[in-house]
Backbone of each chain as ProteinMPNN parsed JSONL, in Angstrom:
{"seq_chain_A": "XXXXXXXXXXXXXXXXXXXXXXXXXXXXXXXXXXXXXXXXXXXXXXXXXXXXXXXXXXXXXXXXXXXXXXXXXXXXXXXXXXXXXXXXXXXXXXXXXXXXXXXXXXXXXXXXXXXXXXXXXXXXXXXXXXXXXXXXXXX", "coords_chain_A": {"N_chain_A": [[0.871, -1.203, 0.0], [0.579, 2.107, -0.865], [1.926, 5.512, 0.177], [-0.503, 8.023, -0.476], [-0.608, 10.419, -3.173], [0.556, 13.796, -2.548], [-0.703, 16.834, -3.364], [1.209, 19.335, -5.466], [3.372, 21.469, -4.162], [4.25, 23.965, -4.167], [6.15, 25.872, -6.927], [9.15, 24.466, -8.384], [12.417, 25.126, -6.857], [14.433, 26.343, -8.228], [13.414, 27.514, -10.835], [12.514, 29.517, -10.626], [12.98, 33.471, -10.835], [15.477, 35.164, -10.607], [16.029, 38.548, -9.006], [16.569, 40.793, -7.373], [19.618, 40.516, -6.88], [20.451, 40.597, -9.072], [20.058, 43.253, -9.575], [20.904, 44.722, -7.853], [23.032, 44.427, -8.37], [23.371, 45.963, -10.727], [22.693, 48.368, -9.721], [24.775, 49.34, -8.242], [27.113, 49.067, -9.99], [26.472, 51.488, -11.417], [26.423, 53.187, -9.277], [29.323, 53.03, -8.875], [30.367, 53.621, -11.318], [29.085, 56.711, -11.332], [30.755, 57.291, -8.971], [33.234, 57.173, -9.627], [33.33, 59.227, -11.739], [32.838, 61.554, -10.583], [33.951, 62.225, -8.508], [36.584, 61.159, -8.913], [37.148, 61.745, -11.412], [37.213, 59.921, -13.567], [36.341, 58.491, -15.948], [36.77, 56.351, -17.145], [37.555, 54.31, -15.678], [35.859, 53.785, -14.399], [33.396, 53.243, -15.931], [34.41, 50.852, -17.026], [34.275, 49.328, -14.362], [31.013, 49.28, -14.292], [30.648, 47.92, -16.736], [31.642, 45.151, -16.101], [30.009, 44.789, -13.812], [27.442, 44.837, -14.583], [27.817, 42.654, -16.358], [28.19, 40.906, -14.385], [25.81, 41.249, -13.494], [24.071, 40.097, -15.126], [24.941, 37.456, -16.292], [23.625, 36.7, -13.312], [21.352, 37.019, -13.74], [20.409, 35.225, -15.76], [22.097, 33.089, -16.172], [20.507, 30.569, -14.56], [20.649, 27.849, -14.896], [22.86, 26.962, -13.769], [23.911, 25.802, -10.596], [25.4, 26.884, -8.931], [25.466, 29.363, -10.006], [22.632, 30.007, -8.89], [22.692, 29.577, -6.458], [24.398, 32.243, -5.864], [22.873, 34.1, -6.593], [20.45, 34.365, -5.291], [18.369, 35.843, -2.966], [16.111, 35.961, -0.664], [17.608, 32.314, 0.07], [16.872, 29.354, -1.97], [16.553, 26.766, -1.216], [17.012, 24.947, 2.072], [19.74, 23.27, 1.725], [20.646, 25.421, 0.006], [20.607, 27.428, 1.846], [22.271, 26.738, 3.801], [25.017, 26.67, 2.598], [25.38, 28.969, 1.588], [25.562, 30.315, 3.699], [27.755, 28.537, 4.67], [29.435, 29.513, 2.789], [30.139, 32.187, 3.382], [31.336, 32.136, 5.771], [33.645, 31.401, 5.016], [34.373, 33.483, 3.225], [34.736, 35.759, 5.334], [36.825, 34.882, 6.388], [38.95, 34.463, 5.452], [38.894, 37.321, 4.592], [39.587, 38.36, 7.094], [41.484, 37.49, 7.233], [43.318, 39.023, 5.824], [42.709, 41.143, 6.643], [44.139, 41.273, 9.108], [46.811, 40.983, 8.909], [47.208, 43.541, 7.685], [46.449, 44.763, 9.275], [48.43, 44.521, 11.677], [50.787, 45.482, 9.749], [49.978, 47.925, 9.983], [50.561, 48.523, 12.798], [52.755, 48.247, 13.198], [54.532, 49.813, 11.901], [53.563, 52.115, 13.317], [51.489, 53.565, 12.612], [48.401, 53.232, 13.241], [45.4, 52.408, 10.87], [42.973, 52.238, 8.003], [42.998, 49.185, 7.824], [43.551, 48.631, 10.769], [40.651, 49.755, 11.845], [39.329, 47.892, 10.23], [39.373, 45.48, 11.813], [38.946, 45.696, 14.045], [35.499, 46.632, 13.774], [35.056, 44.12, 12.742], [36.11, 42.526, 14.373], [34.649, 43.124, 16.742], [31.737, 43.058, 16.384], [31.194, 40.536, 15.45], [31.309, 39.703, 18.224], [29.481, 40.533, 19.338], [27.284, 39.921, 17.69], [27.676, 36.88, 18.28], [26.529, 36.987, 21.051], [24.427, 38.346, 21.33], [22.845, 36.361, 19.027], [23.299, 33.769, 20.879], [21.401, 34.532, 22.997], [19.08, 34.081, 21.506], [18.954, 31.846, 20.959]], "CA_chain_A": [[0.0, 0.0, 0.0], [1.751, 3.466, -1.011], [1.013, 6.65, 0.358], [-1.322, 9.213, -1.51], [0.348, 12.11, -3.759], [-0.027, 14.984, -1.933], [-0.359, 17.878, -4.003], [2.196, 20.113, -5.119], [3.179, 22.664, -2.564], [4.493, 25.761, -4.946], [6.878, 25.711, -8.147], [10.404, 24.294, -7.838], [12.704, 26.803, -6.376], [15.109, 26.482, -9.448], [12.853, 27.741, -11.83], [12.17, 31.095, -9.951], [14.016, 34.095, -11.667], [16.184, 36.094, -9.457], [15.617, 39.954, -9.228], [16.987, 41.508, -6.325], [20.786, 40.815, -6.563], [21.045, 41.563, -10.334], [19.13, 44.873, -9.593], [21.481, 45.416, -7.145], [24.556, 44.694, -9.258], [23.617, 47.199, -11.531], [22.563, 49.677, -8.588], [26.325, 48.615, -7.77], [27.8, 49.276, -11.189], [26.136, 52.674, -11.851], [27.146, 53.907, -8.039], [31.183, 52.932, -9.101], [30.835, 55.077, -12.592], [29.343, 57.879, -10.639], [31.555, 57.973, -7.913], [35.223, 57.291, -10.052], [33.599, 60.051, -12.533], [32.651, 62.784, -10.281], [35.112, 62.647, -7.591], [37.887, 61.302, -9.294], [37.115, 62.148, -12.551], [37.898, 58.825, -13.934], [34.954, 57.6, -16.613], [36.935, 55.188, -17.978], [37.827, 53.143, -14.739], [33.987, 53.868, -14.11], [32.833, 52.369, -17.377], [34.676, 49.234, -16.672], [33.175, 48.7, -13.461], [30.043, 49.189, -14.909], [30.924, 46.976, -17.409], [31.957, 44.057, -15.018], [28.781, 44.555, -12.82], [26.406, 43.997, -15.824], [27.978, 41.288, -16.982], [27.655, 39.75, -13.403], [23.96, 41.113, -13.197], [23.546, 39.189, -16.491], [24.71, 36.387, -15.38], [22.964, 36.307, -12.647], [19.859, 37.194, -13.891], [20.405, 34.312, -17.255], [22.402, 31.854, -15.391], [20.493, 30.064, -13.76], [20.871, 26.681, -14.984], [23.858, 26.336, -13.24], [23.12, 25.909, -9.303], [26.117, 28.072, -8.701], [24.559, 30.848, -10.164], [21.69, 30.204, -8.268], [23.306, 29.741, -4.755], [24.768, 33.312, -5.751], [21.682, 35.323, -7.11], [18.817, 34.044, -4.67], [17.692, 36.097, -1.847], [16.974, 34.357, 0.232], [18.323, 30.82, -0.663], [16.009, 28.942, -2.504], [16.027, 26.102, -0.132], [17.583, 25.359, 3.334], [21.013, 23.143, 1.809], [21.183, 26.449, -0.313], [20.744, 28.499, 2.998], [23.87, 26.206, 4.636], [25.929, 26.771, 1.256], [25.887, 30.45, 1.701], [26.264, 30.479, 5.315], [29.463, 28.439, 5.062], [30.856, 30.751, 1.775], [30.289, 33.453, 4.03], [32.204, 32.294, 6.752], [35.224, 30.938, 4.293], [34.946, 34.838, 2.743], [35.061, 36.093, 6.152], [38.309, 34.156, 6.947], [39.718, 35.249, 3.935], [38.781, 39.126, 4.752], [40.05, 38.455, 8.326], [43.367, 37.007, 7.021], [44.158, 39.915, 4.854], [43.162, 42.539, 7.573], [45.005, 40.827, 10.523], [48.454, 41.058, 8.07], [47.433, 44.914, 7.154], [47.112, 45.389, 11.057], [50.091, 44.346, 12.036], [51.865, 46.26, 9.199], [50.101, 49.584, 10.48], [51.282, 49.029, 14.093], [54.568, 48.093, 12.74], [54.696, 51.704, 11.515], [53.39, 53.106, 14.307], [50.272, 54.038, 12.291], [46.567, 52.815, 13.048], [44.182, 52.856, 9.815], [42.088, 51.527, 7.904], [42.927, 47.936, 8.658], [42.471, 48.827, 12.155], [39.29, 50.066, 11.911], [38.297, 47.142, 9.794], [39.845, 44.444, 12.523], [37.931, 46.42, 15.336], [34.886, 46.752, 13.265], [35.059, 42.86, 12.613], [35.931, 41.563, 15.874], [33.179, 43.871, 18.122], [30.389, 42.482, 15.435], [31.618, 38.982, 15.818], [32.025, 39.172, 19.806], [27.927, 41.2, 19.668], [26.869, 38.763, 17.197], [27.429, 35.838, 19.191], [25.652, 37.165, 21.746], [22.55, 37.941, 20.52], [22.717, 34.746, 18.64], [23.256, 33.228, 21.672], [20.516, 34.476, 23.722], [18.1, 33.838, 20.648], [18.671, 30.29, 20.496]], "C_chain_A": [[0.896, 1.236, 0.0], [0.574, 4.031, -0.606], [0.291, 7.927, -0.784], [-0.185, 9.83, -1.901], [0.207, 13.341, -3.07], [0.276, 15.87, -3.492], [0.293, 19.206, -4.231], [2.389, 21.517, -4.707], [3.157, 24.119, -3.793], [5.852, 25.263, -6.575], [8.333, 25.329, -7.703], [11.397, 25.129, -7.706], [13.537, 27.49, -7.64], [14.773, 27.332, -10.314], [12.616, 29.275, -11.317], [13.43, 32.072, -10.707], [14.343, 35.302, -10.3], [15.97, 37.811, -9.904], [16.162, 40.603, -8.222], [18.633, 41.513, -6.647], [21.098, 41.026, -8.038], [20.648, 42.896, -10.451], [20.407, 45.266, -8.841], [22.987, 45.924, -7.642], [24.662, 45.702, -9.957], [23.619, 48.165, -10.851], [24.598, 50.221, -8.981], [27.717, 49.734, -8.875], [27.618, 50.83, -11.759], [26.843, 53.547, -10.791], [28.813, 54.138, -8.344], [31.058, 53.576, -10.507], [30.461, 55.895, -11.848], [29.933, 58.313, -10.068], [33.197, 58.376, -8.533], [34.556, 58.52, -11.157], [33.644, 61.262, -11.979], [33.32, 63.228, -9.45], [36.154, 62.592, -8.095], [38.494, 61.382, -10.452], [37.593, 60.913, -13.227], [37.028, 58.4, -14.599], [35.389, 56.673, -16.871], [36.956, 53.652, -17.222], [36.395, 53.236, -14.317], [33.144, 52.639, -15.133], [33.093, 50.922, -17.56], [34.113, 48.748, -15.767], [32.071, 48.383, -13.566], [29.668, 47.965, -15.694], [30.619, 45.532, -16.875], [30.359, 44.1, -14.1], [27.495, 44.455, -13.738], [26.84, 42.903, -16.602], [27.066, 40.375, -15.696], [26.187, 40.086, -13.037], [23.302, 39.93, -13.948], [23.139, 37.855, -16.217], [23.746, 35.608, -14.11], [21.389, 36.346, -12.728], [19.391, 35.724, -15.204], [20.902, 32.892, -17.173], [22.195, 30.984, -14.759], [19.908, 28.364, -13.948], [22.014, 26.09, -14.362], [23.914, 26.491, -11.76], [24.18, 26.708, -8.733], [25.698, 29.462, -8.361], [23.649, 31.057, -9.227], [21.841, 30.054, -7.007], [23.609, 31.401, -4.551], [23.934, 34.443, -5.916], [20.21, 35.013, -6.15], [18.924, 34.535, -3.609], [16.93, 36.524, -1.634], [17.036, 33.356, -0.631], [16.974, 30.537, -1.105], [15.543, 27.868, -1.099], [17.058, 25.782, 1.167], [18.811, 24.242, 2.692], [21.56, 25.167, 0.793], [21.465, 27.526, 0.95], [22.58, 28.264, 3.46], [24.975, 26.112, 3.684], [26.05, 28.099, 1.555], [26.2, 30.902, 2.741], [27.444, 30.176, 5.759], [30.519, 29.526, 3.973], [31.043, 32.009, 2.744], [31.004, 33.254, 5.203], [33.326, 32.367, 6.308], [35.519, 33.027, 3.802], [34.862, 35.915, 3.946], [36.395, 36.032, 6.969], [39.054, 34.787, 6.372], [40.078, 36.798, 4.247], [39.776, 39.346, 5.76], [41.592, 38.2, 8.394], [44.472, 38.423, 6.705], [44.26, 41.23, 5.958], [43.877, 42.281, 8.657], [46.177, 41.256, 9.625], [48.368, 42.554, 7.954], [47.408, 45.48, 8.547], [48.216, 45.468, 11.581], [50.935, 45.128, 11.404], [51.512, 47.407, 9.707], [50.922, 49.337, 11.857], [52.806, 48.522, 14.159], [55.134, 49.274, 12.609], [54.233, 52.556, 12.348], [51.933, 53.914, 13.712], [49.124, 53.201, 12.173], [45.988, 53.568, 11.893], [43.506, 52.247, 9.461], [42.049, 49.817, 8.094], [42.897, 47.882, 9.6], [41.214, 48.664, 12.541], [38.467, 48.883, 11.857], [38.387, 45.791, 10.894], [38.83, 45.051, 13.854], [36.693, 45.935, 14.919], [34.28, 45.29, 13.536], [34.924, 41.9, 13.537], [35.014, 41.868, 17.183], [31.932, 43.09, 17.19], [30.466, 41.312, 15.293], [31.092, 38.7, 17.381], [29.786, 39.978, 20.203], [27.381, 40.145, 18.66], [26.75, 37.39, 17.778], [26.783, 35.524, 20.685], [24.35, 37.495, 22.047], [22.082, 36.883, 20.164], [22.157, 33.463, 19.809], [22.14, 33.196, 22.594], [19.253, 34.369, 23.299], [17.677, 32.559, 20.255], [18.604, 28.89, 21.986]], "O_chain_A": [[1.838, 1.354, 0.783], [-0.633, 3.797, -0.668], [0.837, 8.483, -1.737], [0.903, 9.872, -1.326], [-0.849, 13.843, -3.455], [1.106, 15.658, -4.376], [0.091, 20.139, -3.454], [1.65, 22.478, -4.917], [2.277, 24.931, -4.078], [6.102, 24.097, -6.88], [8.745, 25.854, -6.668], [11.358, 26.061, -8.509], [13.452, 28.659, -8.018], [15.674, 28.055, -10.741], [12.609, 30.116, -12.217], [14.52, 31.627, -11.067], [13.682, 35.935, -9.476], [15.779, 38.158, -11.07], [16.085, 41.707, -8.761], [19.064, 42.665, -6.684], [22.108, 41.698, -8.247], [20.932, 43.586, -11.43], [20.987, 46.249, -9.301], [23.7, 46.92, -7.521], [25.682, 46.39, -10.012], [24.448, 49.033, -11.121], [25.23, 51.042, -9.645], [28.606, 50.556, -8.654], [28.494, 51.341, -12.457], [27.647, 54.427, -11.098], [29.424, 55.178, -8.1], [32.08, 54.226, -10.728], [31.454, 56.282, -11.231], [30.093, 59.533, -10.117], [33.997, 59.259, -8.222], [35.563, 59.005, -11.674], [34.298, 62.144, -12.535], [33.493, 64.444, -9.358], [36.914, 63.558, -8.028], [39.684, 61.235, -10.734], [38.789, 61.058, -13.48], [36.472, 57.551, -13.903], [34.58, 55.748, -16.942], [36.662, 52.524, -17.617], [36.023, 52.224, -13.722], [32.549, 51.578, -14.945], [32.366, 50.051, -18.037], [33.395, 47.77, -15.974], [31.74, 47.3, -13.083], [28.732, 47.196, -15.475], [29.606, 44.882, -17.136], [29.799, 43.019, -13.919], [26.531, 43.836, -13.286], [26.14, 42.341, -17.445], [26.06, 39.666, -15.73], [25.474, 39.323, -12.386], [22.422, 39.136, -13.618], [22.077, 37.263, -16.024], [23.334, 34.453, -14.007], [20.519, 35.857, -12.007], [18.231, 35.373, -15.42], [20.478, 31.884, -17.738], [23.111, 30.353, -14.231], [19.004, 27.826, -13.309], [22.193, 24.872, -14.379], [23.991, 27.701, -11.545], [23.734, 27.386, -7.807], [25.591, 30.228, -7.403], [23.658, 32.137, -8.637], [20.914, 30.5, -6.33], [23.276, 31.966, -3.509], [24.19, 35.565, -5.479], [19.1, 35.468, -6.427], [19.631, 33.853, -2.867], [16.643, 37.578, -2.201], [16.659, 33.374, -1.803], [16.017, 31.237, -0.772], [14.635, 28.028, -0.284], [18.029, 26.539, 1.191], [19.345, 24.126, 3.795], [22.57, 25.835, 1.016], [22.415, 28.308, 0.963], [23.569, 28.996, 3.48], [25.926, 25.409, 4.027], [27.213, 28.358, 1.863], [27.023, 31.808, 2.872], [28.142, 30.743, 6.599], [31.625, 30.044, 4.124], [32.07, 32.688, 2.768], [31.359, 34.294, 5.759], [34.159, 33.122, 6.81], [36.548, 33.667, 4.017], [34.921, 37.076, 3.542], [36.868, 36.775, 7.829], [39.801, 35.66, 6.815], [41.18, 37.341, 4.177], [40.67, 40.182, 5.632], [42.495, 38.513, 9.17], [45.611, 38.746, 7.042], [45.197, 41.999, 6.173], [44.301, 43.283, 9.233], [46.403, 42.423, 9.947], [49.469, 43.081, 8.11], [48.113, 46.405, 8.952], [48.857, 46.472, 11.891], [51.86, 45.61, 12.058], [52.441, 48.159, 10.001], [51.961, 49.983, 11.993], [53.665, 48.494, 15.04], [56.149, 49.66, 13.189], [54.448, 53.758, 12.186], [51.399, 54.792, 14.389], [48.874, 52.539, 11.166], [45.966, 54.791, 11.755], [43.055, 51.426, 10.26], [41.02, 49.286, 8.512], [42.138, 46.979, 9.951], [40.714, 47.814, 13.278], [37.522, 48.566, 12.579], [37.428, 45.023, 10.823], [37.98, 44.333, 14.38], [36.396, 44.855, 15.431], [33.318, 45.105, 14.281], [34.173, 40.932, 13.663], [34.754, 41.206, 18.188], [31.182, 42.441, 17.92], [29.404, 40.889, 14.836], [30.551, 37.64, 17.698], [29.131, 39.776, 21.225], [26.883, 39.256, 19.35], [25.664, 36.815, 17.715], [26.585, 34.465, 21.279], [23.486, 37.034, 22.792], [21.109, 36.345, 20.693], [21.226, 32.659, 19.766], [21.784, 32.11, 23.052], [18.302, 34.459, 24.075], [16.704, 32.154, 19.619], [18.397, 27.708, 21.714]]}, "seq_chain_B": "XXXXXXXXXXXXXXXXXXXXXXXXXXXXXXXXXXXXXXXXXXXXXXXXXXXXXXXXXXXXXXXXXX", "coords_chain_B": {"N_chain_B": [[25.092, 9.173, 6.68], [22.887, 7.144, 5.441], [20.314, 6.448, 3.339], [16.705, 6.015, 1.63], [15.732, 7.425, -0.278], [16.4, 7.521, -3.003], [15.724, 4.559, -3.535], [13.078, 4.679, -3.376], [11.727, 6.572, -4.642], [12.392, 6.328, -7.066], [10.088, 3.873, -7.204], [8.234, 5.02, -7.045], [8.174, 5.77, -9.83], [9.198, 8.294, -9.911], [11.137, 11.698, -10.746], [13.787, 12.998, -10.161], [13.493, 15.815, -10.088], [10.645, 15.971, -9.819], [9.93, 14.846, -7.337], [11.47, 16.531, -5.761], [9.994, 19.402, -6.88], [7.315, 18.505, -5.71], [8.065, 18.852, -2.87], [9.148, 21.125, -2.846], [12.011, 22.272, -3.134], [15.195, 21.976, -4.413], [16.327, 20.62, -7.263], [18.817, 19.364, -7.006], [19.274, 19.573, -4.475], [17.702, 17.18, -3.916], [19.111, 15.43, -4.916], [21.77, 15.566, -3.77], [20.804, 14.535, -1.348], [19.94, 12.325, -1.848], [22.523, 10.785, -2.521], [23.976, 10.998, -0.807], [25.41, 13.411, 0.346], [24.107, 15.28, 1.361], [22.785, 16.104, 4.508], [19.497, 16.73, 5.319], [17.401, 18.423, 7.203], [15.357, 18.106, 10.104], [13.039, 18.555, 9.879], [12.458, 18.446, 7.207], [13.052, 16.337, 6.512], [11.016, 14.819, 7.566], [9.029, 15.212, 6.13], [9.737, 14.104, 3.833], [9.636, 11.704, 4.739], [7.015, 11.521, 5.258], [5.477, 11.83, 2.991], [6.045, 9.307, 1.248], [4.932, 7.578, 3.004], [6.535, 6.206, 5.209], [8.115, 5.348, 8.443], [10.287, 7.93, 9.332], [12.554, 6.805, 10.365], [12.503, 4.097, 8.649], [12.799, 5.558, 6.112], [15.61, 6.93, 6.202], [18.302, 6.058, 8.536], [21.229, 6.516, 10.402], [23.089, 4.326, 10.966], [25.886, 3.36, 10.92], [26.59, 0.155, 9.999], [24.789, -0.069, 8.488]], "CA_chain_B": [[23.264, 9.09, 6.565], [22.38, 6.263, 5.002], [18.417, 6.471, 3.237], [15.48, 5.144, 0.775], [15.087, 8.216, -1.215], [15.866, 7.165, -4.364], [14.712, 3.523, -3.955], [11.592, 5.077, -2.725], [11.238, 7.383, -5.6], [12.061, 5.266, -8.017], [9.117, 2.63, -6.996], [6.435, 5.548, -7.664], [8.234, 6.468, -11.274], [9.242, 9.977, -10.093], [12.476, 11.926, -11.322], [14.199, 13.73, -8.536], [12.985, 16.942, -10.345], [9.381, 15.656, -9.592], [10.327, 14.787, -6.017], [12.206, 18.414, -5.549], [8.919, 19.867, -7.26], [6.467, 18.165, -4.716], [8.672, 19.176, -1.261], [9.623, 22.799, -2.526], [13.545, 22.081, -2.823], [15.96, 22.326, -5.641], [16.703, 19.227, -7.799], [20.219, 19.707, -6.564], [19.687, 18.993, -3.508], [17.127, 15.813, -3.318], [20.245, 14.827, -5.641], [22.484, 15.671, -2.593], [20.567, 14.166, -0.299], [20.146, 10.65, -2.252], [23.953, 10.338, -2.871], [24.234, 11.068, 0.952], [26.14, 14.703, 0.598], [23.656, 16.74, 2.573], [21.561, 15.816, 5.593], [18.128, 17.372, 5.529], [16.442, 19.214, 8.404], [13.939, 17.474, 10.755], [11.467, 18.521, 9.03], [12.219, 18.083, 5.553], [13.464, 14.331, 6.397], [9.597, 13.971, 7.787], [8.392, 15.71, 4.718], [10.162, 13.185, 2.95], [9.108, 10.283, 5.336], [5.79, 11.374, 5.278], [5.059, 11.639, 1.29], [6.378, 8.167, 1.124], [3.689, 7.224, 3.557], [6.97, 5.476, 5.81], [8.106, 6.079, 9.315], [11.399, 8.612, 9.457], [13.468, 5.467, 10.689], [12.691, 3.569, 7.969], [13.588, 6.08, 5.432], [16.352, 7.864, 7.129], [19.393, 5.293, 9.015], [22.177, 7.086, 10.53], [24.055, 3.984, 11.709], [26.917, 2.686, 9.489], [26.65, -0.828, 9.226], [23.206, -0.256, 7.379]], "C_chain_B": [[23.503, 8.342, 5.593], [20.358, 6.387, 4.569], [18.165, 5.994, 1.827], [15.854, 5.724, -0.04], [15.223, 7.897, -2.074], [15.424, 5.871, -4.676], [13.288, 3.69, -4.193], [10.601, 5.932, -4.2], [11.269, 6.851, -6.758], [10.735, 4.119, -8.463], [7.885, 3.846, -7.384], [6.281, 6.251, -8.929], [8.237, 8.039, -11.463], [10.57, 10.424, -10.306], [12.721, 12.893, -10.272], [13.278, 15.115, -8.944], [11.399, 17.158, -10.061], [9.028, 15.838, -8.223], [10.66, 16.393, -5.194], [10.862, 19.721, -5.51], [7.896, 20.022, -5.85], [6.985, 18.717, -3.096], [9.438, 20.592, -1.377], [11.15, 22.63, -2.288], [14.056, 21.96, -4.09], [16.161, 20.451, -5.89], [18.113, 18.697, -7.403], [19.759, 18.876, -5.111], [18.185, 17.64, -2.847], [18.331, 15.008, -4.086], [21.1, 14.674, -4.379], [22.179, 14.243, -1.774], [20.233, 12.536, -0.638], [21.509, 9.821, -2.302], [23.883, 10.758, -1.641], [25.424, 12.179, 1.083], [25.68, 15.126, 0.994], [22.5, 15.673, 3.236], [20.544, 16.575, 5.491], [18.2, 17.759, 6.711], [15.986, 18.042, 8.432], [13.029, 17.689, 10.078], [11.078, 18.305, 7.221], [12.377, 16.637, 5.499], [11.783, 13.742, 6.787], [8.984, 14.266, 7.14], [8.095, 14.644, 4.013], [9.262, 11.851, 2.895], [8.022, 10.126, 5.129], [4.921, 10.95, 3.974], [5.267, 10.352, 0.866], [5.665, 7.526, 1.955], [4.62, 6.127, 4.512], [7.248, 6.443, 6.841], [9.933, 6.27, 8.686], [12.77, 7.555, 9.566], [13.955, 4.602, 9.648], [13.324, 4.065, 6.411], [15.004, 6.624, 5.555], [17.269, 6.637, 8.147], [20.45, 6.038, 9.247], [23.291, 5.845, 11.238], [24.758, 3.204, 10.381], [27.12, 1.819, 9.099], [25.22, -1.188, 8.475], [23.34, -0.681, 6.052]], "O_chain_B": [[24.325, 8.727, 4.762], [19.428, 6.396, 5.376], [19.029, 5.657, 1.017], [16.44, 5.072, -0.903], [14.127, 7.732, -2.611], [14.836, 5.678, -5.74], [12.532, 3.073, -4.943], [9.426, 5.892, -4.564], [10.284, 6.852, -7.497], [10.471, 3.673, -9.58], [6.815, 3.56, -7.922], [5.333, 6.921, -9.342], [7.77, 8.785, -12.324], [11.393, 9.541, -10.065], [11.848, 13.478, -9.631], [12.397, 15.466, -8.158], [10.903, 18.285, -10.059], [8.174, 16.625, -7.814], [10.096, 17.027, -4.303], [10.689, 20.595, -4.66], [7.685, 21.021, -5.163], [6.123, 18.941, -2.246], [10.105, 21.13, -0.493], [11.531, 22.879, -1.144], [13.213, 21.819, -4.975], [16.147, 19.486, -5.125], [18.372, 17.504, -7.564], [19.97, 17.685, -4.882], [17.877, 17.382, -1.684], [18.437, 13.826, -3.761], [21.125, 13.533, -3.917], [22.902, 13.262, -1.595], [20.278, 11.663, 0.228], [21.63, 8.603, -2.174], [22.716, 11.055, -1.895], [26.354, 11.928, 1.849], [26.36, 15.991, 1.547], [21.726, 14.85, 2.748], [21.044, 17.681, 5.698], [19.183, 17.401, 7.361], [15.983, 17.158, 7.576], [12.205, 16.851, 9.711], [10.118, 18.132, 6.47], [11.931, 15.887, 4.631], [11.35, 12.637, 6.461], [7.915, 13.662, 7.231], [7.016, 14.199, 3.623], [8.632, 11.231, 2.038], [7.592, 9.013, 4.828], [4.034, 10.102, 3.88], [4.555, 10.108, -0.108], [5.72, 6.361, 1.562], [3.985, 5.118, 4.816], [7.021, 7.652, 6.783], [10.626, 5.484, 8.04], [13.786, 7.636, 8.876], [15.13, 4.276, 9.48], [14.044, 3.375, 5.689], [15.487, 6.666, 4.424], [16.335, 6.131, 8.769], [20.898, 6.44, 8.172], [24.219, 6.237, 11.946], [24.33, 2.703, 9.341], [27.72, 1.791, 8.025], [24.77, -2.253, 8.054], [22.344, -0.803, 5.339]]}, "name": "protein", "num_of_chains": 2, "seq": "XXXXXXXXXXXXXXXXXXXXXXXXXXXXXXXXXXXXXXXXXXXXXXXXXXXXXXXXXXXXXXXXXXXXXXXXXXXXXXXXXXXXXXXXXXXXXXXXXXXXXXXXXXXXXXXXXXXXXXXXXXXXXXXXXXXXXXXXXXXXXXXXXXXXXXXXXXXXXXXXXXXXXXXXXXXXXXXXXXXXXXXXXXXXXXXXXXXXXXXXXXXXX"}
């Protein structure tokens, strides 16, 4: 004896077309020509950015036969292993961040000058150390 | 994790994409979760269990000489 079919819940998540993070890319891409043309007068290094951030809107808006793409353009995740796929890239590109500013810390207070890798190591490790405490008292 | 799913799905002539369809989840990952690369949630493993009209146990084995 098998169980009934239930009937199906909503459309498979795959098939859904992403809209928010290619909107944003372009947001993204228009913000970096405005800013390298009007502050630093630079259209051309503008125009490339531009460039580069409509491709990857493209992509992400055209791509999405490849579950890559779609781990990278869906928010939120489509479904909950996509949730725990972006939760661990985001820790690995947190490590990563954390690597590069721990090394640029050290070189400022090598020099006797605090800056922006300071900031960002402060920044990083108070929002880590308040993050886990909220977290904590939420779960 | 050791589980049914694709014996299971197989026996009612459905293609993971069918399966994925019916439980709101990417084809990707009832793929995952048949080749035994991702564990489900509690509640998607009784999703699972349930649509298959078996208990959680019987779909679902976490001990290794299964």
């Amino acid at each position: 004896m098998t169980a009934p079919t239930p009937e199906r819940s909503h459309p498979a998540p795959g098939r859904q077309r992403p809209t928010i993070v290619p909107l944003v890319g372009v947001a993204l891409g228009v913000a970096m020509l405005l800013v390298s043309w009007l502050a630093a007068d630079a259209p051309g290094i503008g125009l490339a950015m531009l460039a580069i951030m409509l491709s990857y809107a493209a992509v992400m808006r055209y791509g999405q036969r490849f579950e890559s793409v779609q781990l990278l353009s869906h928010d939120p995740p489509l479904d909950e292993r996509h949730a725990l796929i972006q939760q661990r890239a985001l820790a690995a590109a947190y490590f990563a961040v954390l690597g590069v500013a721990l090394i640029g810390f050290f070189w400022e207070i090598a020099r006797g000058a605090p800056g922006a890798f300071t900031l960002i190591c402060f920044v990083g490790g108070l929002t880590h150390m308040i993050a886990t405490v909220i977290l904590r008292r939420r779960s | 994790m050791h589980n049914r799913i694709r014996e299971l799905r197989k026996a009612r002539g459905l293609t993971q994409a069918d399966l994925a369809e019916v439980q709101g989840v990417s084809r990707n990952t009832i793929n995952s979760i048949e080749v035994g690369r991702y564990v489900p949630s509690l509640p998607l493993a009784l999703k699972l269990a349930r649509f298959f009209g078996k208990p959680v146990e019987e779909v679902f084995d976490d001990r290794s000489d299964a």
